[in-house]
MILUMDREN-986177 format. One line per field, with one value per residue (C-alpha): residue number from 1; x, y, z. Coordinates in Angstrom, 1 decimal, always signed. Layout:
! MILUMDREN-986177
nr = [NUM, ...]
X = [X, ...]
Y = [Y, ...]
Z = [Z, ...]
//
This chain:
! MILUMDREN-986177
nr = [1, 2, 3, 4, 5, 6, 7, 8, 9, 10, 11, 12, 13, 14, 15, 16, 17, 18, 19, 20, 21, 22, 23, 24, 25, 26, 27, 28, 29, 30, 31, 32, 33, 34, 35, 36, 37, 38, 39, 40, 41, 42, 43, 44, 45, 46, 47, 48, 49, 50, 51, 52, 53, 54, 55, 56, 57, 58, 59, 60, 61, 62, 63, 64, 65, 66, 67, 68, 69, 70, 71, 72, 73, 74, 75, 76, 77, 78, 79, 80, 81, 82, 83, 84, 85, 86, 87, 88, 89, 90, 91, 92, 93, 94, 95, 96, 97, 98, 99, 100, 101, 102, 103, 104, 105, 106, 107, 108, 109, 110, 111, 112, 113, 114, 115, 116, 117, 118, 119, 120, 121, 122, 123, 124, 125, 126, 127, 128, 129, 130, 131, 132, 133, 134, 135, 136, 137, 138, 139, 140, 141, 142, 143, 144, 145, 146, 147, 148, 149, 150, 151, 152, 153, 154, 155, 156, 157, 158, 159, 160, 161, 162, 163, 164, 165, 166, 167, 168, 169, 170, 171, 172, 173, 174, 175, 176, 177, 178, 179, 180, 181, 182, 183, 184, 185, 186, 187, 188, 189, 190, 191, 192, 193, 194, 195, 196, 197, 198, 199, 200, 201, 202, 203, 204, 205, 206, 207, 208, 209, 210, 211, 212, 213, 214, 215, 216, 217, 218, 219, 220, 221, 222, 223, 224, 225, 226, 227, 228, 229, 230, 231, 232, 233, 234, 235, 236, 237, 238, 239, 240, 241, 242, 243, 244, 245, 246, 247, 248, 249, 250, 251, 252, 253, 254, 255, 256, 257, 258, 259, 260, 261, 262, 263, 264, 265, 266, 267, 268, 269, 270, 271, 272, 273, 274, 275, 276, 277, 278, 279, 280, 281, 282, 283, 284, 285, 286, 287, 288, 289, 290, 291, 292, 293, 294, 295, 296, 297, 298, 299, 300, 301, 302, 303, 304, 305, 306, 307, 308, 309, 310, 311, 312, 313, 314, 315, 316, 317, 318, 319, 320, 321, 322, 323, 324, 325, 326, 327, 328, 329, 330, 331, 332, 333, 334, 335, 336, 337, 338, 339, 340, 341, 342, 343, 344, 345, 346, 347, 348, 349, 350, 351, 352, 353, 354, 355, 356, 357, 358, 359, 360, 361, 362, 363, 364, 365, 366, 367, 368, 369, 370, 371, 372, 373, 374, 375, 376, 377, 378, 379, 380, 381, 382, 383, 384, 385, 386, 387, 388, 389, 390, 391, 392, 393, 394, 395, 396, 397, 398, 399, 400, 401, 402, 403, 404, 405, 406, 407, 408, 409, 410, 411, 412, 413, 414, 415, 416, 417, 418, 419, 420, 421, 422, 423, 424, 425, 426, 427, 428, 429, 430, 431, 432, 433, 434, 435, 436, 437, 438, 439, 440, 441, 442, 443, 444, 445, 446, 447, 448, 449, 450, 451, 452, 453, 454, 455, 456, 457, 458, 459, 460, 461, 462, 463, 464, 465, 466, 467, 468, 469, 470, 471, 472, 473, 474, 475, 476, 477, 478, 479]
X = [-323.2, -322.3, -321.7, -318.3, -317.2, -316.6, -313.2, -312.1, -314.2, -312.3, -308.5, -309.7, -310.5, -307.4, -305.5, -306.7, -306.4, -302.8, -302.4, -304.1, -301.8, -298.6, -297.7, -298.8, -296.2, -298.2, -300.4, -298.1, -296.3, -299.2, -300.2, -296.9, -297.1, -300.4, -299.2, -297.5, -300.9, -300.6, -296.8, -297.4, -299.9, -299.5, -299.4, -297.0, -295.9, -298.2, -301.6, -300.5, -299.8, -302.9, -304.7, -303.7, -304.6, -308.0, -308.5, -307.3, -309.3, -312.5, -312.4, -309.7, -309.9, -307.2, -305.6, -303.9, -307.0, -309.4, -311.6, -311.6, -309.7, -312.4, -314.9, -311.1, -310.9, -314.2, -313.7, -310.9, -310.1, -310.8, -313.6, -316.4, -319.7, -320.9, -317.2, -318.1, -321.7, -320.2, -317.9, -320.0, -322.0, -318.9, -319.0, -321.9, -319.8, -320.0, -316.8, -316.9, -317.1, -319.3, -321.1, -321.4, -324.9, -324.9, -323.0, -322.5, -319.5, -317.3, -321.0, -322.6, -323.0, -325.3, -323.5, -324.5, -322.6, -322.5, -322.2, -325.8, -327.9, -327.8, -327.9, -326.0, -326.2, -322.3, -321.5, -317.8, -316.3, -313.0, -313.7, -316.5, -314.2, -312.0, -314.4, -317.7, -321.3, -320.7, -317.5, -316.6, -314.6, -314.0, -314.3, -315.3, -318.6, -318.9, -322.7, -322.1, -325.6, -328.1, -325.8, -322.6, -319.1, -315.9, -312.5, -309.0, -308.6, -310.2, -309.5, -311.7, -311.5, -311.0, -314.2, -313.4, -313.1, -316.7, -318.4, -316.0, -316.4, -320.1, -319.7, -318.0, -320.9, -323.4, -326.1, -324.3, -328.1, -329.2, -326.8, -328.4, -325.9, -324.7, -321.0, -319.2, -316.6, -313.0, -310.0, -307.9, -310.6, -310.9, -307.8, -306.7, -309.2, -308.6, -304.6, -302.7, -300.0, -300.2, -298.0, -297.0, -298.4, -295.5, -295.9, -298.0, -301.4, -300.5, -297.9, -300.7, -303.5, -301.1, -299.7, -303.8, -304.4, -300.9, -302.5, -305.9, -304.1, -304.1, -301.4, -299.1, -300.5, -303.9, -303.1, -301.2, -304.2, -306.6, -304.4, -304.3, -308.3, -308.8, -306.7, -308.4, -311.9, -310.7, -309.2, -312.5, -314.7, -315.9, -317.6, -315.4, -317.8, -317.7, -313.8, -314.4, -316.9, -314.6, -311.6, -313.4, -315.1, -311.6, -310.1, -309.6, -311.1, -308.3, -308.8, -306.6, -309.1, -310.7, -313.0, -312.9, -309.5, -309.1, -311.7, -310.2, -306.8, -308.6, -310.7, -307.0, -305.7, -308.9, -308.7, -304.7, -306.0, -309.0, -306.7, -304.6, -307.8, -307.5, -309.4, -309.3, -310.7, -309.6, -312.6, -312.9, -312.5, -315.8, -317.0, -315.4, -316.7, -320.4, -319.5, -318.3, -321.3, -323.7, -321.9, -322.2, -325.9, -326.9, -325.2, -327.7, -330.5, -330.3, -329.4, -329.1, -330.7, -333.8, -333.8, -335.1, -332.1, -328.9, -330.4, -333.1, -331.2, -329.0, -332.1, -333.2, -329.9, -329.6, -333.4, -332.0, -329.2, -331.3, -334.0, -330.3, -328.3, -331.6, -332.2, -331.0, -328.9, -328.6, -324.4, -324.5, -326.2, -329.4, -328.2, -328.3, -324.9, -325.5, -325.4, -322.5, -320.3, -321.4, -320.2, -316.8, -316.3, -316.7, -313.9, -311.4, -312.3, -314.4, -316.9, -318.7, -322.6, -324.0, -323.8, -324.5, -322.2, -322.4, -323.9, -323.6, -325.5, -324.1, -323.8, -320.1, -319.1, -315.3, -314.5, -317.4, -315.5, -313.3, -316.5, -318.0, -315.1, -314.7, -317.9, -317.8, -314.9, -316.5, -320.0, -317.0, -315.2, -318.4, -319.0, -316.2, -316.5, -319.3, -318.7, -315.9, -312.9, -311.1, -308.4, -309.7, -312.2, -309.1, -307.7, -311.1, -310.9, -306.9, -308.1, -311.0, -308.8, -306.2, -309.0, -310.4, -308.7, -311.2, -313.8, -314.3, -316.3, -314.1, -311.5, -313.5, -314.4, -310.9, -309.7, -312.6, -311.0, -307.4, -309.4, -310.5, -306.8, -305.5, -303.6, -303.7, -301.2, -302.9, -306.6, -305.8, -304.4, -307.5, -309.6, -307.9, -307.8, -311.3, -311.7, -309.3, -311.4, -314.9, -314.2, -317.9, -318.2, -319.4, -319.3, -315.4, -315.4, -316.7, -314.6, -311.5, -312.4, -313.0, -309.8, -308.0, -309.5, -309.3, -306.2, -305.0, -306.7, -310.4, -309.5, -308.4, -312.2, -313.7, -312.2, -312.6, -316.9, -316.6, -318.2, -317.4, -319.5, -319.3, -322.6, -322.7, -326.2, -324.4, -325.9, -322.5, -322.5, -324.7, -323.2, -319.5, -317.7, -318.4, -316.2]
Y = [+45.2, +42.9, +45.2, +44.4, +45.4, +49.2, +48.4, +47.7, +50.4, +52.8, +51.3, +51.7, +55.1, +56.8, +54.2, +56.3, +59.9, +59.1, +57.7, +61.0, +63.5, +61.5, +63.3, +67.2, +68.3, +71.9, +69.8, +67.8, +70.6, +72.3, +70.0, +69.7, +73.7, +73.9, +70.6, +73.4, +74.4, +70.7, +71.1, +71.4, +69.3, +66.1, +63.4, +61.1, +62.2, +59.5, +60.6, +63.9, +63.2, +60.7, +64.0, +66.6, +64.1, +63.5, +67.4, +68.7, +65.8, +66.9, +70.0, +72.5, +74.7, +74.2, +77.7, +75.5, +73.7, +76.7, +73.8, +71.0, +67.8, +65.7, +67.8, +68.2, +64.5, +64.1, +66.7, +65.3, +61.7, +59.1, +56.9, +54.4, +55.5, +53.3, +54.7, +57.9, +58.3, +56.3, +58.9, +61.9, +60.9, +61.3, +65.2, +65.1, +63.2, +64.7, +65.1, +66.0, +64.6, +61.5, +59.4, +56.3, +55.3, +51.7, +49.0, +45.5, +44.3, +43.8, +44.7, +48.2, +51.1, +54.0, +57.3, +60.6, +63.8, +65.9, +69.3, +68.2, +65.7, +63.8, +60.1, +57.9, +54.2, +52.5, +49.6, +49.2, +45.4, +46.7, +49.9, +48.6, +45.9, +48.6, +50.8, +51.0, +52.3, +56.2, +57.1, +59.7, +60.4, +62.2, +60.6, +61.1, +59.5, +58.6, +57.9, +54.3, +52.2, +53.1, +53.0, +55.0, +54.1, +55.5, +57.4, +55.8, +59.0, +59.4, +59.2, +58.3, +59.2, +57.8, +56.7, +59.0, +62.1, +61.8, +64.1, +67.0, +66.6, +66.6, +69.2, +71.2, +70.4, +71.2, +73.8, +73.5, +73.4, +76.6, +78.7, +80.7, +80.2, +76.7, +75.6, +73.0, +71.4, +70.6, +68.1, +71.6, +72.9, +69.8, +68.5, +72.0, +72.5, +68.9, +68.4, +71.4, +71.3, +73.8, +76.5, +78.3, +82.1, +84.0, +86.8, +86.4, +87.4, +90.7, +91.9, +90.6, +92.4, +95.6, +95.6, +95.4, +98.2, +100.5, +99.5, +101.1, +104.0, +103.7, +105.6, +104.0, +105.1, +104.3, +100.7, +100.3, +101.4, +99.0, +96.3, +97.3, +97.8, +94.3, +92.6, +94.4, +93.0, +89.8, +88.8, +90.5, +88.1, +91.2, +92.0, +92.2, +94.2, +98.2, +97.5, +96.0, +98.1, +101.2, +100.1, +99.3, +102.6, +103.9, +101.7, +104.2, +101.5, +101.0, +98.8, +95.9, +96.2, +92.8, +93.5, +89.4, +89.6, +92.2, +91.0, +87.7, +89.1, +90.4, +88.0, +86.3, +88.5, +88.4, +84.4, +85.2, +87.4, +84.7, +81.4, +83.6, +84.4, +82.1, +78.9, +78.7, +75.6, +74.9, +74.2, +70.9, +70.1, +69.4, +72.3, +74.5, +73.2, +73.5, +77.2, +77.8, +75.9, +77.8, +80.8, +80.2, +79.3, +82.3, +84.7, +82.9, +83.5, +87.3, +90.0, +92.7, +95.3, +93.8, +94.7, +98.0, +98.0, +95.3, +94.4, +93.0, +91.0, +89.5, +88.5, +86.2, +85.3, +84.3, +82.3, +80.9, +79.4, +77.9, +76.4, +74.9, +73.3, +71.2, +69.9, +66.5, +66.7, +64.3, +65.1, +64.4, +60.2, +62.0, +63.9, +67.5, +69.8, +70.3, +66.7, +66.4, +69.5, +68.1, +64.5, +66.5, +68.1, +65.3, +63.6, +66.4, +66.9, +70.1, +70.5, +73.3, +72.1, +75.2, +75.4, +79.1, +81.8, +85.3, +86.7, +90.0, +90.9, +94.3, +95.7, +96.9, +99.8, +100.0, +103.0, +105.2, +108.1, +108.4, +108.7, +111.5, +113.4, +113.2, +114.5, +117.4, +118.1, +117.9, +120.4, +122.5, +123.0, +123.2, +125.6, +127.8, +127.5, +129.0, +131.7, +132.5, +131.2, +129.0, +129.0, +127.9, +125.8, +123.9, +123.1, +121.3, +119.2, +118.4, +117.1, +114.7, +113.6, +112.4, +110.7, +109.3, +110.0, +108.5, +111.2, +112.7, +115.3, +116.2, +116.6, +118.8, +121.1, +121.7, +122.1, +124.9, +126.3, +126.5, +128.4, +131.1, +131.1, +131.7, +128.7, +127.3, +124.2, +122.5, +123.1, +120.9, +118.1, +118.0, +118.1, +115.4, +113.3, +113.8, +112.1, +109.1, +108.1, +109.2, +109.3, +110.2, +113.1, +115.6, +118.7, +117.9, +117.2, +120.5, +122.9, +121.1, +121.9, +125.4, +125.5, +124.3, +126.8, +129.7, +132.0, +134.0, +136.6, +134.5, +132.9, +136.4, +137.3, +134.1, +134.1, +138.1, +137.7, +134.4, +132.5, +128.9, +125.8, +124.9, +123.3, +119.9, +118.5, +114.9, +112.6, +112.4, +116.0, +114.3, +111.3, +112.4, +108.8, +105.9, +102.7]
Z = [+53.6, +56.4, +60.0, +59.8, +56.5, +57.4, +58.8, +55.2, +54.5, +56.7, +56.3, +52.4, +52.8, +54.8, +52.1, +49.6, +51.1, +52.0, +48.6, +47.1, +48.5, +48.7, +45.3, +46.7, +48.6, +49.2, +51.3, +53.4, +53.7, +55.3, +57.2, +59.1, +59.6, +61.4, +63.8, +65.9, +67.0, +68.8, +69.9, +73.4, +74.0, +76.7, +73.7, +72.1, +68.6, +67.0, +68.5, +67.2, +64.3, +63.7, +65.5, +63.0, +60.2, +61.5, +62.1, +58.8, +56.4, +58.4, +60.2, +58.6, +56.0, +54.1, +52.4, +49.9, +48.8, +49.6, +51.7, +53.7, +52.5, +52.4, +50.3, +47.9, +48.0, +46.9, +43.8, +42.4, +43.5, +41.1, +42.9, +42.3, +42.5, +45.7, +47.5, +46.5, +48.0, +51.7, +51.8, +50.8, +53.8, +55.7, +55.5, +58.2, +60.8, +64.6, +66.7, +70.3, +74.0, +74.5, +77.2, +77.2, +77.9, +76.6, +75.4, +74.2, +74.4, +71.3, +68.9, +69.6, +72.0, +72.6, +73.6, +74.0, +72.9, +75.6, +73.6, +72.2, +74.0, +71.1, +71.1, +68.6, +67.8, +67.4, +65.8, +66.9, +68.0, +69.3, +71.4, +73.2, +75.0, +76.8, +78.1, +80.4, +80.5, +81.9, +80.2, +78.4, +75.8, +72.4, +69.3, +65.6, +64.8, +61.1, +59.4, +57.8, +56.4, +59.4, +61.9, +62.7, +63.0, +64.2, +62.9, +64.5, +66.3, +70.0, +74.0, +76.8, +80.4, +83.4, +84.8, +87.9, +85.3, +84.4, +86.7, +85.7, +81.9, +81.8, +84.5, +82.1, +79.6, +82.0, +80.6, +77.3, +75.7, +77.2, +74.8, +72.2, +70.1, +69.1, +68.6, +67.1, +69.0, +66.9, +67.8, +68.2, +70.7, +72.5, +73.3, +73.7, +76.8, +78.3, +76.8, +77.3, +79.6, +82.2, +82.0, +84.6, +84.8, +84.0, +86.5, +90.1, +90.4, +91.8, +89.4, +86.7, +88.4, +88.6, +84.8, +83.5, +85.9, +84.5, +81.2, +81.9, +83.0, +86.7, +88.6, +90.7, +94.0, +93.7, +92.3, +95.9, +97.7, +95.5, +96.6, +100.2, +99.4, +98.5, +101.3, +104.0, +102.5, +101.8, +105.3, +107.0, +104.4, +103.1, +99.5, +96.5, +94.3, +95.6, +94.8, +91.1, +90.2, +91.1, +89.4, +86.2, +86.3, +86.3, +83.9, +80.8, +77.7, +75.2, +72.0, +73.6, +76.9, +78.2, +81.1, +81.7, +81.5, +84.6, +86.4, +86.3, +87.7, +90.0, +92.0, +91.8, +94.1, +96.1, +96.3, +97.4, +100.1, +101.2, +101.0, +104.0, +106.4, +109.6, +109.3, +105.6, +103.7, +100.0, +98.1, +96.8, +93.4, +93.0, +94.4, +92.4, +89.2, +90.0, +91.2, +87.8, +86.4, +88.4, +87.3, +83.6, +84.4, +85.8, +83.7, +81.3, +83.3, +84.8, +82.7, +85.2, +82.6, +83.0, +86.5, +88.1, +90.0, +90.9, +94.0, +92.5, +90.0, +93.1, +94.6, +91.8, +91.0, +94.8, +94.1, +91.1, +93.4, +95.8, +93.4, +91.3, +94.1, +95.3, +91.6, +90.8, +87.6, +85.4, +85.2, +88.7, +88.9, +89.9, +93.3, +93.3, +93.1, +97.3, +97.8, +95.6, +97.5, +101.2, +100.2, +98.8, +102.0, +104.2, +102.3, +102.3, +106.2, +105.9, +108.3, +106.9, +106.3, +104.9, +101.2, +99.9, +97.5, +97.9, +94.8, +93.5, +89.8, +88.3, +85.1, +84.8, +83.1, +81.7, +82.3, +83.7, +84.9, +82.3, +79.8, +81.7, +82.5, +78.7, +78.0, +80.2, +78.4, +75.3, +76.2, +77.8, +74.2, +72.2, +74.6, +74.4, +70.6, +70.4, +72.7, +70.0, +72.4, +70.6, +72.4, +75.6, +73.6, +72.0, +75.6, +76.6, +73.9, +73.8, +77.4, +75.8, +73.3, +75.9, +77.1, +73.7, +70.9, +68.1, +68.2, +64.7, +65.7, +68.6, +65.6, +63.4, +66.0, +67.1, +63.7, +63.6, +66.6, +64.8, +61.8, +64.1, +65.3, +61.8, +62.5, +58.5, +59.3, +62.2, +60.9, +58.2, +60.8, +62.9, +59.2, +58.0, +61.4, +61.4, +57.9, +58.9, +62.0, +59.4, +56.0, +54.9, +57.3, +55.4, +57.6, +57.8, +54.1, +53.3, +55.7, +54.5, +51.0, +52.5, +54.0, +50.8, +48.4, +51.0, +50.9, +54.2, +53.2, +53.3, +56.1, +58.1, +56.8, +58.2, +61.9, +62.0, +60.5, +62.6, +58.9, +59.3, +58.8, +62.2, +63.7, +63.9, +64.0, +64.4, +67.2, +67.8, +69.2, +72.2, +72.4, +71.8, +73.8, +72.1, +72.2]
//
């Protein structure tokens, strides 16, 4: 097949998807909802539209079709066999964010996907006349033959952009884990319009903190904490680690998320310190880079103790900003931030971050005064005070209220009251959070069968099934 025949090959094919589901309006119908995922993205309505098409015949599974639209398309359309095996092969086409690493004009080009490392070989006469050796873009590469082709659908970068994209790559290989990049990803991280934070990095910082449970007064006095470091270029990490620690963990609690909110305050508090320099650009993408690297690299729990891990975390840093990278035309990220600075007028030669490694805890405190709480009731219970044992753990559930065994052992405590009604409530709260706890299980079938008269005899000879030889008795927090 002649190298030029998989334009008609490719008009040929969206002719006949388009064709396919002109008569299924469940499809079209779908495909318009899930556009909104698009709606605010900096585009004109026709890349968007060309963008959702491209994304939902290869990418999205479809709840109408219980599959992708391609793999559909192949099931049911009506094809010849030789149509049928190009565009089986089409199922194993690659979209993300390329380099390009060669090219001849209006032919071929070699480009790299940056997600991978992975080199591909182009055959493409109209692309390769707008753009140049070292841009990037995103684009849907297609196998075709022995040689792969393209989808209508992609964008490339300015030639300026380049060093941020791949910067944003950078290290990419060195996750465990791989992932597999999607038009709604892609142009969500490089397309989205900005939109402004709806409340300032204080009032954001504050409403996480009110959310962990923080009282008024001592979220004024972090504040006040946090300025006082920042304009004395002090450390930031006593004053994390202790909010966190007091941070009472919720099931809608994102430590990145506070942390985040945090350091924006601190940056507030920095950007007003006398003599301030912005950081370039530049600069502040290999930060992040180096950031991501490292968090690959030192796992503080492999560490006798966090200094140690910021020491290696600091050697890591020094042994990084002298390598050339690749990303980077073969200079290393210090070259790179120095050259920045001497643009934007910064005079500052030395090129070093402050690097703390530690293992944060969400809420620390709030788990041990929760266990004390919890050895205080069992206790109590034991001692045959259930009434003082039952205030010990009313205080651990305000603290953590998904405890089964902290509701079994209260509901013992009610039995020993006489108190029929809320015995049963902790019982069956117990079951809800544990349904196969059996100890629970069997004084609620106890409790059911019992009349006052059993139970009078049960609290006065003190017979209940009440010790718990759970793991969760030692270990009574868990998130």
């Amino acid at each position: 097949m002649d190298v030029c025949d998989y334009k008609e090959i490719m008009r040929q094919f969206y002719a006949c998807l388009a064709d396919f589901i002109s008569n299924k309006p469940e499809i079209i119908e779908e495909m318009a909802d899930e556009e909104r995922f698009f709606a605010n993205l900096n585009m004109s309505e026709a890349e968007r539209r060309n963008l959702v098409f491209d994304w939902y015949i290869f990418d999205y599974k479809s709840e109408v079709l219980s599959k992708n639209l391609l793999q559909y398309f192949l099931e049911k359309a009506e094809l010849n066999e030789d149509l049928k095996a190009i565009y089986k092969r089409f199922k194993d086409g690659i979209f993300s964010i390329f380099e390009v690493k060669a090219l001849r004009i209006g032919k071929e080009m070699i480009v790299c996907d940056l997600a991978t490392g992975k080199e591909y070989g182009i055959k493409d006469t109209t692309l390769t006349r707008q753009i140049s050796k070292g841009q990037c873009g995103f684009l849907r590469v297609l196998p075709f033959e022995d040689y792969y082709i393209l989808t209508g659908t992609g964008y490339f970068f300015p030639q300026e952009a380049s060093h941020f994209i791949k910067l944003f790559f950078m290290d990419a290989e060195k996750h465990k884990k791989p992932f597999k990049l999607t038009p709604l990803i892609i142009y969500k991280i490089f397309f989205a319009q900005e939109e402004p934070e709806k409340l300032p990095a204080i009032e954001r910082f504050r409403l996480f903190c009110q959310e962990g449970g923080l009282k008024e007064d001592y979220i004024n006095e972090i504040i006040q904490s946090i300025r006082k470091e920042a304009l004395n270029k002090g450390d930031p990490q006593d004053i994390q680690k202790e909010i966190i620690a007091k941070i009472k963990p919720h099931p809608e609690l994102d430590v990145k998320e506070i942390i985040q909110a945090f350091m924006d305050v601190w940056n507030g508090f920095v950007s007003e310190q006398n003599g301030y320099v912005e950081k370039g650009p530049l600069e502040t993408a290999l930060i992040n880079a180096f950031m991501g690297y490292v968090q690959l690299k030192v796992n503080p729990k492999r560490f006798k103790d966090e200094k140690r891990a910021s020491q290696r975390a600091e050697e890591l840093l020094e042994e990084w900003l002298k390598t050339p990278r690749q990303e980077l035309d073969g200079r290393t990220p210090e070259e790179v931030i120095l050259e920045e600075r001497q643009k934007l007028g910064n005079l500052e030669k030395g090129v070093k971050f402050r690097i703390n490694i530690s293992a944060l805890m969400p809420g620390e405190e709030v788990v041990q005064k929760a266990n004390e709480a919890f050895a205080r009731g069992r206790k109590l219970l034991i001692q045959n005070k259930p009434k003082e044992a039952i205030e010990s753990y009313k205080e651990y559930i305000s603290l953590h209220s998904q405890n089964p065994v902290v509701w079994h052992n209260m509901g013992i405590a009610y039995i020993l009251l006489m108190d029929r009604i809320n015995a049963e409530k902790c019982f069956k709260k117990a079951l809800e959070i544990k349904p196969d706890y059996e100890l629970a299980k069997r004084n609620m079938e106890i409790l059911n069968n019992a009349t006052r008269k059993d139970i009078e005899r049960m609290a006065k000879e003190y017979r209940v099934k009440m010790v718990n030889e759970d793991k969760e008795m030692e270990m009574p927090y868990e998130e």
